[in-house]
Structure formats: structure tokens, C-alpha cells
C-alpha positions, 0 to 999 in steps of 0.5 A, spaced: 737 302 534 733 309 532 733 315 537 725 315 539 722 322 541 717 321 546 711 326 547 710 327 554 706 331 560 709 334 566 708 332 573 707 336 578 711 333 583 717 332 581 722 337 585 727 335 589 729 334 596 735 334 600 737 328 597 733 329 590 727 326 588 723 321 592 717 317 591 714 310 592 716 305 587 709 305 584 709 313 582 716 312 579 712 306 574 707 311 572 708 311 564 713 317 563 715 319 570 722 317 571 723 319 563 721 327 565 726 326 570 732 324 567 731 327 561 729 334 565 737 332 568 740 332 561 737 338 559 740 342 565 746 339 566 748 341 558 753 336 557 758 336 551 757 331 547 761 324 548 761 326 555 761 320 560 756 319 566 756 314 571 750 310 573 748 306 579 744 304 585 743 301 591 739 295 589 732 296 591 726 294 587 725 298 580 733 299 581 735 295 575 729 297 570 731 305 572 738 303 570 736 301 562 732 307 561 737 311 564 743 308 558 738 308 553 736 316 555 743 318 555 745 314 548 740 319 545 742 325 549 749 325 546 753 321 551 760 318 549 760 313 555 756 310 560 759 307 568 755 303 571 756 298 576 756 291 576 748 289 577 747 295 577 749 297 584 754 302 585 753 305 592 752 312 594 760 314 596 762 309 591 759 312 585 762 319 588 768 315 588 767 313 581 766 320 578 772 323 581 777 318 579 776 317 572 774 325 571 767 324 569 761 329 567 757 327 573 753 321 575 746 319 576 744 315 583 739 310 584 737 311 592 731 312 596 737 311 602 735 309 608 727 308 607 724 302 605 724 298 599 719 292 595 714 293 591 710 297 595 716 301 598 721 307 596 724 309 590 729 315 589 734 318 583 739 325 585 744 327 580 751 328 582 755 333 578 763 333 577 766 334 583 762 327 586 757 330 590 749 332 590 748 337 585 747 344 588 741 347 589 741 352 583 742 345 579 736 341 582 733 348 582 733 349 574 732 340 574 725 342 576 724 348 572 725 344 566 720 338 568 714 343 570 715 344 561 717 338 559 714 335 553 718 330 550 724 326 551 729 322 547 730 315 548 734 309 543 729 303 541 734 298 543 734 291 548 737 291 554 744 292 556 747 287 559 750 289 566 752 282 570 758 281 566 764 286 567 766 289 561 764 293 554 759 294 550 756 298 544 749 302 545 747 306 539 754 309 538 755 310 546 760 305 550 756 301 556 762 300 560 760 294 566 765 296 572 767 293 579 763 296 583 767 295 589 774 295 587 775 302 586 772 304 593 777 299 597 783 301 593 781 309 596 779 305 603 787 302 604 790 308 601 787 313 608 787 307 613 792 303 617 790 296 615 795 293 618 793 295 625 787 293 623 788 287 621 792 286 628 787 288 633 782 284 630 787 277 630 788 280 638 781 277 639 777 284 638 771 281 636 766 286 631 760 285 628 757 289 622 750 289 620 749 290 613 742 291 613 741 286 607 743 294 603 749 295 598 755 295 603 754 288 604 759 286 598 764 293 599 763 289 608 765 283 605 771 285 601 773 289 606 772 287 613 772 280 611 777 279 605 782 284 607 782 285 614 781 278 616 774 279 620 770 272 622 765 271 615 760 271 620 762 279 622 758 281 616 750 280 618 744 281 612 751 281 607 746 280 601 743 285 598 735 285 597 731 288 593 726 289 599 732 289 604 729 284 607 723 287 609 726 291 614 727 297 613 734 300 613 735 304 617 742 304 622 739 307 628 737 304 635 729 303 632 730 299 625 738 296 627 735 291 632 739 284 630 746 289 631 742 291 637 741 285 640 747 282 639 751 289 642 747 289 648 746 282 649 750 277 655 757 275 649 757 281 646 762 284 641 767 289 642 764 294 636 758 294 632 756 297 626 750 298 621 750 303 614 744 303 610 740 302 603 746 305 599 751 305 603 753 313 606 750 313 613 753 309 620 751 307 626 757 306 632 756 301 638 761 298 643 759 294 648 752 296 651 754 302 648 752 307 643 755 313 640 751 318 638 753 321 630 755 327 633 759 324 638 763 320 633 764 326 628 768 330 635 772 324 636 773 323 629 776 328 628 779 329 635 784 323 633 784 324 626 792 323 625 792 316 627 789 315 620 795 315 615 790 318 610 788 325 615 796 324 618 797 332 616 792 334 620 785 336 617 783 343 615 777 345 618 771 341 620 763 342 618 757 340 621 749 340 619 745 345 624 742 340 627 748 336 630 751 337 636 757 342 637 761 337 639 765 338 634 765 345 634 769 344 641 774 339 639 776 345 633 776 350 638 782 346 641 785 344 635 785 352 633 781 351 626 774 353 623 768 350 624 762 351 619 755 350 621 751 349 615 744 347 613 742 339 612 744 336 606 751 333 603 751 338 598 753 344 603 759 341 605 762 340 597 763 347 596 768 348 603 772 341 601 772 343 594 775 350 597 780 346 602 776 349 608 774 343 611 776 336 611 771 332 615 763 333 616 758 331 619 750 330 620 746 327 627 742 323 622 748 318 622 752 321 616 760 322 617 764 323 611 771 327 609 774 330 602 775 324 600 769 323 595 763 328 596 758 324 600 757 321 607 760 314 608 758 309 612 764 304 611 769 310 611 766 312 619 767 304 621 774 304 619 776 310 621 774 307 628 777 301 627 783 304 626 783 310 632 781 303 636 787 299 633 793 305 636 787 307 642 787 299 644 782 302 648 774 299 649 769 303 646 765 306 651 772 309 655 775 312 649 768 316 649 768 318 656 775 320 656 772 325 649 768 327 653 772 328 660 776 332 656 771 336 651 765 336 655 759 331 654 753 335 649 747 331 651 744 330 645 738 326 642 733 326 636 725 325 635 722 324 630 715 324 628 713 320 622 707 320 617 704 326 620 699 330 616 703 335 612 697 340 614 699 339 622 706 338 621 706 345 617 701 349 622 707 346 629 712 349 625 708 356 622 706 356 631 713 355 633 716 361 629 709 366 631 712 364 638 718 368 637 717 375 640 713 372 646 719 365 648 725 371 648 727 372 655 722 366 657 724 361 663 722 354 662 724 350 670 732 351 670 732 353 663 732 361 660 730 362 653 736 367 649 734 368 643 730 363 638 731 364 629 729 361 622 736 358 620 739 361 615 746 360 611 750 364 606 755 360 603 763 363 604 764 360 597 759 362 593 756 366 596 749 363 595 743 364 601 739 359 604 733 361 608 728 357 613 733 351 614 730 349 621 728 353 628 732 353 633 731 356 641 737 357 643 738 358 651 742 362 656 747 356 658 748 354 650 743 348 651 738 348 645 732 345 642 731 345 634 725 343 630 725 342 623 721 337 618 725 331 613 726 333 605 727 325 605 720 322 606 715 319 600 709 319 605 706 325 609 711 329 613 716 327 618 718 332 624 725 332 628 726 335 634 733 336 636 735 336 643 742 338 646 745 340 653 752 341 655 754 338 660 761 338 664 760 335 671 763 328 669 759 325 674 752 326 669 756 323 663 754 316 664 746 318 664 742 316 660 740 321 654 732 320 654 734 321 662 739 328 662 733 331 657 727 329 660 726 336 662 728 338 655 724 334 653 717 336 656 720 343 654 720 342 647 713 339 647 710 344 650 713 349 646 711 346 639 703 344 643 705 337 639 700 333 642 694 338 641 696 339 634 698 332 632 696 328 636 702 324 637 705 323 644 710 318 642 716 319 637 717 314 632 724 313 632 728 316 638 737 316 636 
């Protein structure tokens, strides 16, 4: 086994979004490109010889393959010690999981997350640093940096490792170390929840249903929901992971999780549903022909925090993305601790929990987590419900309703604009911002305009500024519209727009969202000119 130095080029597209590098699957076969990548990673991080990295992915087509060049790579760039995952899969918040209980130097993570998978489909790669969340930006920043200049990298001329066994193996000096890739996460699991109310509610009668997507969490769904809570094996739907998930598209919103869909709005329905995505860190809840938006289920969450033996204490504080609802923000106020509005991206919340300051967070794009690993969590969010529903004993939808008699209601929905030229996406958001001077003090219907900015945040930790994170129109009733394109795209651009109104008349909470925001709606559209500048009259995807 010899250490190869290979000549290469750089790419000009290799810089990082919200959630790493993503492109499809055929750019990342190109000779050269993923080797830039992950050699351009270890040249940043500057590891200390010996040091350990954990490795895994979500299972999707090239997962495996990537998985191979990583090891050897890090055998010849001084690594003492690989993890990686059974099969290669590991996922999202398991690898967090992984990296913070065996003290790693970082990991390195397969996952194009919710996009689609095959041959033809979506392929990603992120690196996460020791305290088991997404590298910051001045991390990803020098990762780019160095990839613009690249011209070799090193990698150890040697078979494949094998990675369907657990166990340990040599390569080039380094250990391989195949691990359980559920085991540890389940352990975690059962320390923060009451799983003996659990397992109760579900030997009552309680009937759930939990889509995996044919994605990564179906074996951690099994393990748990099945295995140790004694839910019907059929409980867990699409179990098994696929490299093409399937040929869906795993995604767990109302558009992409139609099976669960059907069956939670269909004439026998269970009494809770739930769906993650490709690798595991996003979620989606539903009661009987109901749906929680993420928002929502980020203020309950953290409203009945302490039925949960993990979150007994109390929490420290609370965050949220700037897209998502202030939901939450209500429920802190309440509870007398701080609320934190940050940019989207996970990486935000790794400095206030890593700091003691918060210890629940959240995303609209159906990511909830907590300081228990340092990514989003889609099994976690599920089973922190079971356990509120558990002590609650109370149908979905009525635990909801009585949130928001209590809270109040913010209406809320997103619209997303897929595949959109970039050159028209960029011009409706140039517009949007230029609209400034002339929206302040605007009436709209029964809706004035107070003020509209460029979302910016200064991290409290660090003191690190990011600008341009999202345009907000905020109105005088604390009603607002933002418009922000996705990082997490491979084709064209994807615009989101968010729209929120608060609304305390219990009479109106039991409206339709699309319906209590119609006039919102119209505003929105007529505001970013969307039809005359894409063409577009109808969302892709609505949540």
C-alpha cells in the first residue's frame, strides 16, 4: 500500500451552501472532483496526525464509492482512525451522535438531505467539526478557498475496505473501525425519553404510522419504534433504505410524503404520523387529518419540555431560523427565557448550545432539534411527541388547538418556486430590495407595511456577522412576508416565500392556512411581480 500524490485542477464550483457541497451525482463522478473536495477539507481542518474521523451517509447512489476514497484519502493525509458506519450508512444526527461521544476530530457526511437520489439524482458531502455540528462558515470558507488552488492530492493505492461487517481493520498503518450505526443513537434516545410511557400509549391502542421514505432512518424507526416501544412492524412504512429512495423524492412535506398523507387523512386513520427524510435530520408531524406545521411543533416542543426526562430541568433558552415562525418566540416570553433569531442553516445554533444558551432549535423547513447532538433530528422530534402525547393522552389536533388558545395561532406557510432560472430568481429578489423606500408605510387591503430589511445576524458568541440572509416585510400587526432563495438546491434556483400572520380570535384557528392567508398570499405576489418575472403562478411545493 503506497501513498499516490495525484495532479489535479480545480473546479470552479465547488463552494459550499447552507448544508455543504451539492451537486448531482454525475458531477461528483467526474475524475478529480470529490478528491478536490475532501483533500481541500483536510487541508483547512489541519488535523494532528493519528487523529480520528467518522465517516457516513445516507445510503444514496455513489454513497458507497465516495465512502472508499474518503478512507483511503484520510490514510494518506495522517489519520490514526476511521468510524465509519456499517454499510456505509450513518445518519445525519447519528453521525453527530458518533463524533461527540467518542470525542472525534470531526466527521465527514454523505447527504444531498431531502433532494432526490439514483443515478441521475442528487449527491452532497459537509464536513462537521468536533462538537458534532456543520463546520462554520469561516471553516467552509477556507475549504473553498483552498479548492479554487488545488493542484494535488494524496491518496493510499489500496482495495477496498470492507464495511458490512463490523469490526476493525488496517489500512496503510490507519485503523478502519466498522460500527453499529444505530446502536449509539438508540442509547442516546432512551436516556432523554420516557420509554415506558411510551410503550404504554402505544399497548393502549394508540396507532402510529411512521414513513421512512425508503431513506436512512428506517433501521434507527425499526430499532426504536418497533424493537423497543413495541409498535406493529407494519408501523414503520418504506423501512428500507434505497439508493434512489424508491424513486421518490424524500422529502417529508405534504407534496413528496403523499403514502403517509393518504393514510393520515384517509377513513381509518391512525392517531399520529410521521415522516424524516434522506438522511435522517428533518420531520414532519401529523395527527388525524391534521398537520403540525415545523413552527408549531418547535412551540409545543418546548412549551411541554419537561415531560420529557431528558429536558426535566428545564431548557435554557430557545432558537429559531428567521424564516420560522415566532411561535416559539411566544412560549419563551412565557416561560421567561431567551429567544434567538438567527440565519438559516444548523450551523447557527452550534455556537448558542455549545455556549449553554439555548437548548431547543428549530427550522420551518421541518428541522427541530436540541443540545443533544449538533444537527436537526428527525427520530428525536418524533419521539419527543410520543412522549408529550404519552403523559398528554390527548388527540394530536386538541393538543394543537389548546397551544394555541393559550399562545395564540401564527398562521403560517411556506411556497417554494423550484428550478427557477437563476437569472430571474436573482432579478425578483434585486426588485424586492430596490422596493424598499417605496413599500415603508404602504397599505396593502387591511395590512400596512412597517418597516422591510436585508436580514442580518451577529453571532452573541462569536461575534461573527452575516449579511443578506433573507428579505422580510414586516407589517404593523406583526404579520410579515420574507423572500429568501434555498442554499440546498443542485438544478437552478428555488425561491421561498414565507407568510405569517398572528391571529388570537380562537374562532379563526381552525381555518385553513392557504385560507387565512389568501390576502397575504396576493400581497406577496404582487410585491416580488412573481408571475411577470418567472413566469410562475403556482408553487411547487406548498408546507
Amino acid at each position: 500500500m503506497t501513498i499516490q500524490t495525484i495532479s489535479t485542477k480545480p473546479f470552479n464550483d465547488q463552494k459550499p451552501g447552507t448544508s455543504g457541497l451539492r451537486k448531482r451525482v454525475t458531477v461528483f463522478q467526474q475524475p478529480h472532483y470529490l478528491e478536490n473536495f475532501v483533500q481541500s477539507i483536510f487541508d483547512a481542518i489541519s488535523a494532528p496526525a493519528g487523529a480520528t474521523l467518522v465517516v457516513g451517509g445516507d445510503g444514496r447512489f455513489y454513497n458507497r464509492e465516495a465512502i472508499q476514497i474518503i478512507i483511503k484519502m484520510a490514510a494518506a493525509n495522517g489519520f490514526g482512525r476511521v468510524l465509519v458506519g456499517q454499510d456505509g450508512i450513518l445518519s445525519t444526527p447519528a453521525a453527530s451522535c458518533v463524533i461527540r461521544k467518542y470525542q472525534t476530530f470531526g466527521g465527514i457526511i454523505l447527504s444531498a438531505s431531502h433532494n432526490p437520489g439514483g443515478p441521475q439524482g442528487d449527491f452532497g458531502i459537509k464536513y462537521n467539526t468536533s462538537n458534532g455540528g456543520p463546520a462554520p462558515e469561516k471553516v467552509t470558507e477556507a475549504i473553498y478557498a483552498l479548492s479554487k488552488g488545488i493542484s494535488q492530492y494524496q491518496i493510499v493505492d489500496a482495495p477496498d475496505v470492507a464495511l458490512d461487517v463490523i469490526g476493525e481493520s488496517d489500512l496503510a498503518g490507519m485503523k478502519v473501525q466498522v460500527i453499529d450505526a444505530v446502536a449509539d443513537y438508540v442509547k442516546l434516545m432512551d436516556k432523554l425519553f420516557d420509554f415506558e410511557a411510551i410503550r404504554q400509549l402505544l399497548a393502549s391502542g394508540f396507532r402510529i404510522c411512521f414513513d421512512a421514505m425508503h431513506a436512512v432512518t428506517g433501521p434507527y424507526a425499526r430499532a426504536i419504534l418497533v424493537d423497543k416501544l413495541g409498535a406493529d412492524a407494519g408501523a414503520v412504512l418504506n423501512a428500507v433504505p434505497l439508493p434512489d429512495f424508491g424513486g421518490g423524492h424524500p422529502d417529508p412535506n405534504l407534496t413528496y410524503a403523499h403514502d403517509l398523507v393518504e393514510i393520515m387523512y384517509g377513513e381509518y386513520a391512525p392517531d399520529f404520523g410521521a415522516a424524516s427524510d434522506g438522511d435522517g435530520d428533518r420531520n414532519m408531524i401529523l395527527g388525524k387529518r391534521f398537520f403540525v406545521t415545523p413552527s408549531d411543533s418547535l412551540a409545543l416542543i418546548a412549551a411541554n419540555a419537561r415531560l420529557a426526562p431528558g429536558y426535566a430541568k428545564g431548557i435554557a433558552g430557545v432558537a429559531r431560523s428567521m424564516p420560522t415562525s415566532a411561535a416559539v418566540d411566544r412560549v419563551a416570553e412565557e416561560l421567561g427565557i431567551p429567544c434567538f433569531e438567527t440565519p438559516t442553516g444548523w450551523k447557527f445554533f452550534g455556537n448558542l448550545m455549545d455556549a449553554g444558551k439555548v437548548t431547543l432549535c428549530g427550522e420551518e423547513s421541518f428541522g427541530t432539534g436540541s443540545d443533544h447532538v449538533r444537527e436537526k433530528d428527525g427520530l428525536w422530534a418524533v419521539l419527543f411527541w410520543l412522549n408529550i402525547l404519552a403523559i398528554k393522552r390527548q388527540p394530536v389536533e386538541t393538543l394543537m388547538k389548546r397551544h394555541w388558545v393559550q399562545f395564540g395561532r401564527n398562521v403560517y406557510s411556506r411556497h417554494d418556486y423550484e428550478e427557477l432560472p437563476s437569472d430571474a430568481a436573482n432579478s425578483l429578489i434585486e426588485h424586492v430590495r430596490n422596493s424598499f423606500p417605496n413599500l415603508t408605510g404602504k397599505q396593502f387591503g387591511r395590512y400596512t407595511v412597517k418597516t422591510c430589511d436585508d436580514f442580518s445576524y451577529t453571532d452573541p458568541v462569536d461575534g461573527s456577522v452575516s449579511h443578506k440572509q433573507g428579505i422580510r416585510i414586516l407589517f404593523e400587526d406583526g404579520s410579515r412576508i420574507v423572500f429568501r432563495l434555498s442554499g440546498t438546491g443542485t438544478e437552478g434556483a428555488t425561491l421561498r416565500i414565507y407568510l405569517e400572520a398572528f391571529e388570537t380570535d380562537m374562532a379563526k384557528h381552525s381555518l385553513d392556512a392557504q385560507d387565512a392567508l389568501a390576502e397575504m398570499i396576493q400581497i406577496a405576489n404582487q410585491i416580488s411581480e412573481l408571475k411577470q418575472r418567472t413566469g410562475r403562478e403556482q408553487p411547487t411545493v406548498i408546507t
